[in-house]
C-alpha positions in Angstrom: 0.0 0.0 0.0 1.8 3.3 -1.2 2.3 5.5 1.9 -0.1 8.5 0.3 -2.9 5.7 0.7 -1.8 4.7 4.4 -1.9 8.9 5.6 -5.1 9.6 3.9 -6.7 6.6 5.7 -5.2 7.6 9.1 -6.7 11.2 8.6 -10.1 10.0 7.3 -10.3 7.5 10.4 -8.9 10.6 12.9 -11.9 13.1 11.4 -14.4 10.1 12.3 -13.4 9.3 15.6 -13.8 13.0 16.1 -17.0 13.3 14.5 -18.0 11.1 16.6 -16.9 12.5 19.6 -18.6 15.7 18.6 -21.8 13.8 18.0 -21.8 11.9 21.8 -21.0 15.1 23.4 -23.8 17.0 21.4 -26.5 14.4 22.8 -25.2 14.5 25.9 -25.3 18.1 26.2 -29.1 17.8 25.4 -30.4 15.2 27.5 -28.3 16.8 30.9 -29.8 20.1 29.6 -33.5 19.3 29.7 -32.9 17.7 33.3 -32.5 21.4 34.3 -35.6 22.1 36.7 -36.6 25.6 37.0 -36.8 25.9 40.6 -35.3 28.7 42.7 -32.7 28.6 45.4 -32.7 29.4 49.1 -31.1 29.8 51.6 -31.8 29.9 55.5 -31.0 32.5 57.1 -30.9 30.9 60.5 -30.0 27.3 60.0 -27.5 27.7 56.6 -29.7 25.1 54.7 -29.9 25.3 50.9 -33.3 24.3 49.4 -35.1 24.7 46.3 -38.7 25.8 45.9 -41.2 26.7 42.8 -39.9 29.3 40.1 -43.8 31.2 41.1 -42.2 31.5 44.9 -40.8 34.9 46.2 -40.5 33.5 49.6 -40.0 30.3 50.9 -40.3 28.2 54.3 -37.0 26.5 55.2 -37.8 23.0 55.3 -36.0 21.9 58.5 -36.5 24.9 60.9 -39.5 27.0 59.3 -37.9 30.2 58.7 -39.6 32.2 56.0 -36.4 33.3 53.3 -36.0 35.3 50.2 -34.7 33.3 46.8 -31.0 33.4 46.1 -29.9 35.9 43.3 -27.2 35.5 41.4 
């Protein structure tokens, strides 16, 4: 096999493995993406804990010691 044969197989195998690659982390990419909830974030003033709560929800009761707290902004 001339050696002009062997290099364009090993570059036409390379852009498939990456193609590939590309592709797995494209689907992947989608399906941890539409896991994402839309929840907010709080957390307690008084006992530190971090909870999550409805996206409608201003303010929120903390879970393990009942404080009332405002969402997290980032």
């Amino acid at each position: 096999m001339p050696p002009e044969s062997l290099i364009a197989l090993w570059v036409t195998l390379l852009l498939v493995g990456f193609g590939i690659l590309a592709l797995t982390d494209e689907f992947r990419r989608r399906r941890i993406g539409s896991d994402v909830s839309q929840d907010q974030l709080f957390r307690c003033v008084r006992c530190a804990s971090v909870y999550t709560d409805d996206a409608e929800v201003e303010r929120s009761r903390c879970p393990h010691c009942g404080k009332t707290n405002e969402a997290v902004r980032f």
